[in-house]
N, C-alpha and C positions, 0 to 999 in steps of 0.2 A: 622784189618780193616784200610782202607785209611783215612789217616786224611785230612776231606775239611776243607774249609772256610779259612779266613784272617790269620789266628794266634791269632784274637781279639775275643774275647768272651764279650758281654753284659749283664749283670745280673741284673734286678728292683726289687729291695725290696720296696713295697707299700703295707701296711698292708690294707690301706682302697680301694685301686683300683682308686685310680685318673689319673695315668699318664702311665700305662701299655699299655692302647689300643692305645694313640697318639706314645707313644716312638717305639711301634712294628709295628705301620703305616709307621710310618719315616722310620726303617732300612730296609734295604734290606735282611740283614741275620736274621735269627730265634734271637731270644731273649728268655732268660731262665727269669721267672716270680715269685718270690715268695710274700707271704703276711703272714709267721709265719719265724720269727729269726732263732730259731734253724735249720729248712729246709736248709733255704737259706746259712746257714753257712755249714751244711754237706754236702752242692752240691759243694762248693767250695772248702771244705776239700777232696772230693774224686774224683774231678776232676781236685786238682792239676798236677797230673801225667799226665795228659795230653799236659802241659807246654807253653798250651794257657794262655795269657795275660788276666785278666779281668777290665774291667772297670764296677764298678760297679753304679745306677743311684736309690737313696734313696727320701722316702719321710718324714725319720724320721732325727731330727737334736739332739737328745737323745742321751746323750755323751756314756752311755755303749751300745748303736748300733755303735755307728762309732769306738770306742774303739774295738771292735770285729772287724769289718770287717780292720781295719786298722794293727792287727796284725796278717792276713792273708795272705803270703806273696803274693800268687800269683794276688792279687789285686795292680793294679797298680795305676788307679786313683779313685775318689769318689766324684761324683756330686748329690748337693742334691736341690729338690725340694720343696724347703718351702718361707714362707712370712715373715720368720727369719729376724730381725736387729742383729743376732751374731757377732762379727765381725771374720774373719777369722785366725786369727792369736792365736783363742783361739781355733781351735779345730784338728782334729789331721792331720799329715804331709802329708794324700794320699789326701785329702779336695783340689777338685781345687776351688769350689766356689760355695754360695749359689744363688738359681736361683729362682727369684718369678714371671715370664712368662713365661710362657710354649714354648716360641719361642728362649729365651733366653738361654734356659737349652739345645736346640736341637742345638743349634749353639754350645754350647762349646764341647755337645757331638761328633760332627764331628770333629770340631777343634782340642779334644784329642784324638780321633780316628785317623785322618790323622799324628798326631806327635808321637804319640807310634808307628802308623808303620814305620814311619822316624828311630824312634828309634830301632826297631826287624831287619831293614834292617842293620843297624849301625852294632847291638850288634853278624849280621851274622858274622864278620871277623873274619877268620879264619891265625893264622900265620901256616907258612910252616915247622916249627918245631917247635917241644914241647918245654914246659920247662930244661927238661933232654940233648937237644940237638937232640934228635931222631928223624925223618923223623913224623911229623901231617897227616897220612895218608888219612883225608876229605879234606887237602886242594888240592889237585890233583883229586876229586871225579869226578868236569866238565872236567875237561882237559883231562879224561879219555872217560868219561860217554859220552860225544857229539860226539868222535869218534868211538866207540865202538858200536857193534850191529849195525848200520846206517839203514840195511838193512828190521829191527825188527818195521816199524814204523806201529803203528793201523793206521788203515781209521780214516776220521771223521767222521763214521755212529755208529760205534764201540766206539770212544770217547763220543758221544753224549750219546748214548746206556747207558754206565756207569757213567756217571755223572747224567743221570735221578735214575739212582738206588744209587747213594750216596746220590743225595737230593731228596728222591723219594717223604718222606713224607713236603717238604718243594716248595707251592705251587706258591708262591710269585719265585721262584729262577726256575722251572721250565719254567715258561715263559720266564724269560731268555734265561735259554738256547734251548729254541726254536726258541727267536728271532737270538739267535748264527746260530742256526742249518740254517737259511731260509735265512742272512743276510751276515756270515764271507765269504771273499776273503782273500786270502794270500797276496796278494799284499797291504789289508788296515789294516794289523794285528797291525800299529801301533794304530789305531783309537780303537782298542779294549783293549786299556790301561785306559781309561778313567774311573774311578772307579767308575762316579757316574752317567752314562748314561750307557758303556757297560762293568760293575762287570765281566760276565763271558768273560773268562774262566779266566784271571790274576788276580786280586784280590780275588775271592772266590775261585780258587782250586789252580793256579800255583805259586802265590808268597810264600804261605807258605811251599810246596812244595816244591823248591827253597831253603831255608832257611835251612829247614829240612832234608833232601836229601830222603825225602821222595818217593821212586823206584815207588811203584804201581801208584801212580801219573803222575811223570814225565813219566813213558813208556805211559800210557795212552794219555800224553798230549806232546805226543814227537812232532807229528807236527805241531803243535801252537807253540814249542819252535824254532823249526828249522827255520820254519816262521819267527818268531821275530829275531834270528841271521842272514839272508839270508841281513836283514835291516841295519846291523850292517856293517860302512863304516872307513875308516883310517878317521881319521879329517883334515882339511887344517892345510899345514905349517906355522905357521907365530904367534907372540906373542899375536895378539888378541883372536887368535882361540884357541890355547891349553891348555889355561888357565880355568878350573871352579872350582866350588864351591862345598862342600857337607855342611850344617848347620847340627846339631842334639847334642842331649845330651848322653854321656855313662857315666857309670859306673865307679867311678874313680880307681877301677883297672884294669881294661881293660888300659886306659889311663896312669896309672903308667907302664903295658908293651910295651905300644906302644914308649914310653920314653926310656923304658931300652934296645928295641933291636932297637934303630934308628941303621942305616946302617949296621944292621948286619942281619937284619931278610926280609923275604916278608910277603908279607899281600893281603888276598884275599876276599873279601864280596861276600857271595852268594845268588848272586841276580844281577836283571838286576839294577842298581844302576842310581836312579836319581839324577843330579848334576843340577847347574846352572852355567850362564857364569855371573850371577851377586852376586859381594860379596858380597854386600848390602843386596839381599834379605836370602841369605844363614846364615850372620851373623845376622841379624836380626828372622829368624828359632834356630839358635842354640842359643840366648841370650834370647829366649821368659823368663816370671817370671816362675819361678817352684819352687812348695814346698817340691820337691823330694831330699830326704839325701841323701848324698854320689854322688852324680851328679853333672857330668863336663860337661859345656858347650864349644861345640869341632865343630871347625870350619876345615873341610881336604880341605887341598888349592893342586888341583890334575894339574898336568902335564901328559894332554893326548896325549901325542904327537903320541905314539905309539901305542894308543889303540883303537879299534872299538868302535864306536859310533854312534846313529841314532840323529837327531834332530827334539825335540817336541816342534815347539812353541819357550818358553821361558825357557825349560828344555832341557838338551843334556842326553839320556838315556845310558850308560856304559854297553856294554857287561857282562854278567853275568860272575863272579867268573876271570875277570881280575887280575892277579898280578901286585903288586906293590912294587915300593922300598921307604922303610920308609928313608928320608934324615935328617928328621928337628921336631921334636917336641919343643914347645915352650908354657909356664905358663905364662901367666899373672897376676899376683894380682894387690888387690884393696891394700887402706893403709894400711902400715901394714904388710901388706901380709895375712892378717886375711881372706878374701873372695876372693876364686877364680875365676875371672870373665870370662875367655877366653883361651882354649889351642886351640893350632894352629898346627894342625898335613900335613906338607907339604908331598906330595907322587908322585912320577913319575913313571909310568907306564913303565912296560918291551918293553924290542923290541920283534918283532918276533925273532928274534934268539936265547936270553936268556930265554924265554917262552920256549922254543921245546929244548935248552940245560936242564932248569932248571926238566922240563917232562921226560925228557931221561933221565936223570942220575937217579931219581928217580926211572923209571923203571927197570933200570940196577941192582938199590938194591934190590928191589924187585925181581929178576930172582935171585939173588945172594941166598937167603935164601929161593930158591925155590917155589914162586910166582909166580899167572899169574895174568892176568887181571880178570879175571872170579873171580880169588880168594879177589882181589883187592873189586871188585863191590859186591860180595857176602859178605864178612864180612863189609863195611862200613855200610850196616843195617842188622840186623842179621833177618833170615825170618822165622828163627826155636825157638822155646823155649825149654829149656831140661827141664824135669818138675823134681824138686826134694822135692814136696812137701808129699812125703810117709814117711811114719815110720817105722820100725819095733821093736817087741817085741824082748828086749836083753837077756833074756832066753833062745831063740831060736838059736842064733848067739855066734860067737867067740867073744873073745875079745875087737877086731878091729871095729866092727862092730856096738859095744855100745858106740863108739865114734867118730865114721867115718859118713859122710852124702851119700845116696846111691846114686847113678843117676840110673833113671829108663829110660822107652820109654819114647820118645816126642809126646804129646798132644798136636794138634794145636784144639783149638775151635773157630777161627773165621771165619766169612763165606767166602768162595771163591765164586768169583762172576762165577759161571758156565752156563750150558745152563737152571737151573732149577728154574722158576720164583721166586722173591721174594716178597711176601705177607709184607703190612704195620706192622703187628707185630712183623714179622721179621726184618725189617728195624729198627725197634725203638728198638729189641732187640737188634742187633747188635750197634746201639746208646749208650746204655744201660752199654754194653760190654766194648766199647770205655772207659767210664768214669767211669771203675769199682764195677757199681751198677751190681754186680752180682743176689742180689735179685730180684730185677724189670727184670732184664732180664729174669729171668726161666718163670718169671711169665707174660713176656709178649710173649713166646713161648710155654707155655702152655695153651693159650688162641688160637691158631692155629687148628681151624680141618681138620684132615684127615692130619696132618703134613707127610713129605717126607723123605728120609734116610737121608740127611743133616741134618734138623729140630732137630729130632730125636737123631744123634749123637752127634749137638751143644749143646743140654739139658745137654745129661746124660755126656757130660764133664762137663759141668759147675756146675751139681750137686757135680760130684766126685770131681773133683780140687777146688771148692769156698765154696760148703756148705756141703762139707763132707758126703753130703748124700748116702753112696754105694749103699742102695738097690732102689731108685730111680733111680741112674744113671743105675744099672741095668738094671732094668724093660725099661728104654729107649732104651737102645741098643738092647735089644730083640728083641723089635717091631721093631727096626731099621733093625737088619739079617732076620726078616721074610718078611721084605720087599724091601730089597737089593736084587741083581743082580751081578755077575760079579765081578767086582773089587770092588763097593762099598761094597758086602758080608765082600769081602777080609779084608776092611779097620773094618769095624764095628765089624767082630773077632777080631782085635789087639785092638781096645777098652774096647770091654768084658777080654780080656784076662788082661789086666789093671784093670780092675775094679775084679778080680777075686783074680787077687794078693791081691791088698788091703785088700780085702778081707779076705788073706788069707788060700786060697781054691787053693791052686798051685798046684792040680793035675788040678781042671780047666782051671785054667791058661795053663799049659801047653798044653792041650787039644784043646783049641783055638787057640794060637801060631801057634802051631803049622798046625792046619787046614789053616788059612790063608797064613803061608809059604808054603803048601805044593799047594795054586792056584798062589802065585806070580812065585814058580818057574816052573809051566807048562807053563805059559806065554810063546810064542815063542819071545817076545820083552820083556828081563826082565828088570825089574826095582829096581837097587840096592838101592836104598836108603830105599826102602820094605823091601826085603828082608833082609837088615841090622835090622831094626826096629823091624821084627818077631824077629831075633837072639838074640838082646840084650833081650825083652821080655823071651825067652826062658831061657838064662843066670841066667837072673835075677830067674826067678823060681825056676831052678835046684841050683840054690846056696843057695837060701831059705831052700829048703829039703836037701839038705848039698850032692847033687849029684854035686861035685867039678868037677870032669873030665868030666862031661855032660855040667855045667857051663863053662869050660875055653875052650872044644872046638866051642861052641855057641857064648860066646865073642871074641874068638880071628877070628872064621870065618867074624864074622860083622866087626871088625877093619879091616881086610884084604878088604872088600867091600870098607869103608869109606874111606879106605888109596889109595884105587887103584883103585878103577871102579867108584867111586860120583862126578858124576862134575854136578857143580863146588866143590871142595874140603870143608867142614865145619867142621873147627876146632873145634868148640864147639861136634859135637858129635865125632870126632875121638877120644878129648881128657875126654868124658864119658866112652868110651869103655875103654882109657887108663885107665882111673881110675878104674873100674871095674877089671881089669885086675888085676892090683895092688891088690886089695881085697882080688879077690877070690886069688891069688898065696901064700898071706899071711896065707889063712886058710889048702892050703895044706904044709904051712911050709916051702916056699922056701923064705925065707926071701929079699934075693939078689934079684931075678925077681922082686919080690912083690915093695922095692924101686924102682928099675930102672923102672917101670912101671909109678909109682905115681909120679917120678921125670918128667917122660915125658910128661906129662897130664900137669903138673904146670909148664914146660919151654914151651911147647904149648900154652899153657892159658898166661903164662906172655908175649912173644914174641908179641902174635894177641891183648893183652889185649880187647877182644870184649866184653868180659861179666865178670864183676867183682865178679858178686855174684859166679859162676861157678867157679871160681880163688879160690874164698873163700871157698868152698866145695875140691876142689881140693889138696890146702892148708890143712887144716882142715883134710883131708885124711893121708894126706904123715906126720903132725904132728900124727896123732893117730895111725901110723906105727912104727914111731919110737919108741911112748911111749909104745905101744905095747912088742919093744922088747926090752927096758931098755933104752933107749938113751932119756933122759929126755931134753938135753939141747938142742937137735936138736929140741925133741918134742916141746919145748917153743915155738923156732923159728918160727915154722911155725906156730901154733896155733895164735902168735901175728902178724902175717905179713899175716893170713886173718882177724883177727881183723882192722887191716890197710883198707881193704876190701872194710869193712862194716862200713858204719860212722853210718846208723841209729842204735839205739840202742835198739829197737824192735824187730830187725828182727831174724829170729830164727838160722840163720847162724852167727850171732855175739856172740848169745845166747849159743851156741851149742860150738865156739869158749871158752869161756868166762868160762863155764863147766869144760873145756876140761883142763883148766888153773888152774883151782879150785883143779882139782885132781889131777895135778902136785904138787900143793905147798900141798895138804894134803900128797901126797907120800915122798916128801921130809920132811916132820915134822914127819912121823914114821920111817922115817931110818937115825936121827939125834937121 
């Protein structure tokens, strides 16, 4: 699902309900409300992944409430509403300040509002190459993205359309965007930056979008963006002019890199970057007081000589995702050197010609290791998930198998915004979705009558993949093919054939599979990326029943699809199938294939690095091959280098790694 809104999320813990209904009058955005601790702690626990900022707005001044919410990371600031004499300096570090009017509390809530987005704009910068030396392949995402497809731009009838269905149930934000809909000219698109007269569409959908490089967004909102660079002008020559400002606080290691690779790196913020032409007030934004650790107050003294600019007022607005050359970083200390008051990051923007050199030579690597752009824009967000959360019973299986992790088909359960209406339950399921309440979501889609074949299939995924439930997810898809048509038939067989496996029941499975392969390929317009997806399914089954040569000609037909006919090209599933591949070669005993297989899944997965867990699986493979066939010290390797992977130490691919390591070192203590 598309991620709207700021990037900022507001959260009010008031147990008695005093200041809930003035603070949700004030914002313009929805506000999440709790009045029980633990609630409000597990919303912010499971909706850390979402990598929204929160500010959170208290009526309790109870030191074990702000001691919880203070070592919550994804909280950033903590404003609290009481008639407190505390003093500040006793309680804990996210604390910007106690507030005993209610006019007082709204004021700083804006004022920390307006500076964390200072700050997420900041924290966008991206340099041009990694740590290792390696080409940062998001830092080129605009320089690609705004010429690519040009052709592909929605109406604004069609943006309006989907932005009432992102904020369908959010009725304060709908009026907005009506008054969008009946008010925007392209020619006043600067007037619709103002965040706190006209929100839509750049502060509630496109700035964080922006940041993020969030696709479904920006293609929605590609005319609004082209709009605003259409505005975007060379700046006057001359020393008064190309001089501004950026004020804000980062992170001091961000700052420690920006230090390390002076003139040797570029630097990009994505986002249209508000500067000023006064240093006064830039340095007086980046020196505001703050009780945040580990933060530098970072003054970029920019030289736009070269760069597009619009002029707002008393702000000069910066073309999105401009390159820069880092010249000059510079530390200030107080006595001492104990407190660091001031770093001063000076930057001069590219010419046009080192821009479209620095773009071209990029490209050129990219075509070198057989890239295109398509593939470029396709893995910067990946649009597929490989589901590998099946098991199977090692009884059944070789060796390999009881220590190897499978990749099955891909599962998407979020809703595609289609021609098929979406009902309030659904909206909020898909809410739901977003911030991993997988509970509340079945249960706010099972509240749907007469639900439709989407409905229906978002369930019984989310039953099977979050609550394990098969014979639910079942019974959903049922009702789903008895009410499918066509291709949705088509889809809602490769569900069931998924939930069959799990299952279990692989002559089902196969039975489905293969039904739905046998309507994708009557298609007179086939569609491989189907047709791959029944094959692996098939695979998978026949390898299960230990039907190997039915398994490898099913896997290796789907990799031939993925390699040659899917565009845009997705490594992530080409390099399942390699994996697969690997497997099953292993159980007919050709050991040689069986590595070169699993070796190429994991220089695939490390080269695109798109998806680490998948690396880790992949790894985790190619180690329990070798341990497989006596080579212990290879097996280590790789078994520790997806440990590398995996930092959480929960998760069941570190687990599973961790395992894998255990019966290394017990084999080596029986053949000592």
């Amino acid at each position: 699902m598309a991620s709207k809104g700021s990037g900022i999320r507001v959260v009010v813990f008031d147990q008695y309900d005093r200041i809930h209904k003035i603070i949700r009058d004030a914002m313009i955005e929805s506000i999440e409300s709790f009045y029980h601790l633990p609630s409000c702690i597990s919303f912010i626990q499971q909706n850390s992944k979402d990598e929204r900022t929160i500010i959170l707005v208290t009526t309790s001044i109870e030191d074990h409430v702000l001691q919880s919410f203070e070592g919550l990371n994804s909280i950033e600031a903590i404003l609290i509403s009481s008639k407190s004499r505390r003093e500040l300096d006793t309680l804990p570090s996210k604390v910007i300040g106690i507030y005993s009017r209610i006019e007082n509390l709204l004021r700083a809530l804006f004022e920390t509002f307006d500076t964390i987005e200072l700050q997420l704009d900041a924290n966008s910068v991206l340099f041009h190459r990694r740590k290792d030396g390696t080409d940062n392949a998001d830092f080129y995402f605009y320089s690609i993205w705004k010429t690519h497809n040009t052709n592909e731009i929605i109406t604004k009838k069609v943006f309006i359309e989907q932005a009432r269905i992102l904020f369908r149930s959010d009725h304060k934000i709908k009026s907005i965007i009506h008054d969008f809909n009946i008010s925007y000219k392209s020619s006043e698109v600067l007037y619709w930056l103002d965040k706190y007269n006209r929100p839509f569409p750049y502060h509630l959908l496109v700035s964080n979008a922006l940041r993020t490089h969030d696709q479904q967004i920006l293609y929605f909102a590609r005319s609004f963006i082209n709009d605003l660079s259409q505005q975007m002008k060379p700046i006057p020559i001359g020393p008064s002019y190309n001089q501004v400002f950026f004020g804000t606080k980062l992170p001091i290691s961000i700052v420690d890199r920006l230090e390390q690779q002076t003139s040797k790196d570029i630097i990009a913020f994505q986002c249209f970057l508000f500067a000023t032409r006064s240093r006064a007030k830039a340095l007086s934004t980046a020196t505001q007081p703050t009780r945040q650790r580990k933060m530098a107050n970072v003054l970029f003294k920019i030289d736009a000589s070269h760069a597009l600019c619009a002029h707002m007022n008393e702000s000069i607005l910066i073309d999105m995702a401009t390159p820069f050359q880092i010249t000059c970083v510079t530390r200030n200390t107080g006595s001492g050197g104990v407190q660091q008051l001031l770093t001063i990051v000076t930057l001069v923007s590219l010419d046009k010609k080192h821009r479209e050199q620095l773009l071209g030579q990029f490209i050129q690597r990219q075509k070198a290791v057989g890239k295109t752009i398509n593939d470029f824009l396709h893995q910067t967000i990946p649009l597929v998930r490989v589901d590998n959360n099946h098991k199977r019973e090692s009884e059944n299986l070789s060796d390999i198998s009881r220590y190897s992790i499978p990749v099955y088909v891909v599962s998407v359960s979020k809703t595609s915004l289609d021609s098929l209406a979406v009902c309030d339950d659904e909206a909020e399921a898909d809410e739901f979705i977003a911030r991993g309440m997988w509970a509340q979501a079945v249960d706010a889609l099972a509240r749907i009558d007469d639900p439709n074949v989407r409905v229906l299939n978002k369930h019984g995924c989310l039953l099977r993949e979050r609550l394990q439930d098969l014979p639910g997810a079942l019974e959903c898809h049922q009702q789903a093919l008895l009410k499918a048509t066509d291709k949705g038939k088509a889809e809602t067989l490769i569900y069931l054939g998924i939930v069959y496996h799990d299952m279990k029941q692989y002559a089902e499975a196969l039975k489905h599979y293969s039904q739905a392969l046998q309507w994708f390929e009557k298609e007179k317009l086939k569609d491989p990326v189907m047709i791959a997806r029944c094959l692996v399914g098939l695979g998978n089954a026949h390898w299960a029943r230990k039907e190997l040569d039915q398994a490898l000609d099913c896997t290796e037909r789907a990799l031939a699809l993925r390699e040659q006919e899917v565009k845009p090209r997705n490594n992530l599933d080409i390099a399942a199938c390699l994996g697969n591949m690997g497997n099953i070669l292993h159980d007919q005993g050709d050991i040689e294939q069986a590595l070169l297989y699993a070796k190429r899944a994991v220089d695939l997965l490390s080269s695109s690095r798109q998806n680490d867990l998948q690396l880790a699986a992949a790894l985790n493979n190619l180690g329990a091959i070798y341990q497989a066939c006596g080579s212990c010290d290879k097996a280590r390797e790789y078994f520790e280098r997806a440990l590398e992977c995996v930092p959480n130490e929960n998760h069941p691919y570190r687990i599973s790694a961790l395992n894998n390591i255990a019966r290394l070192n017990e084999l080596e203590k029986e053949q000592t």
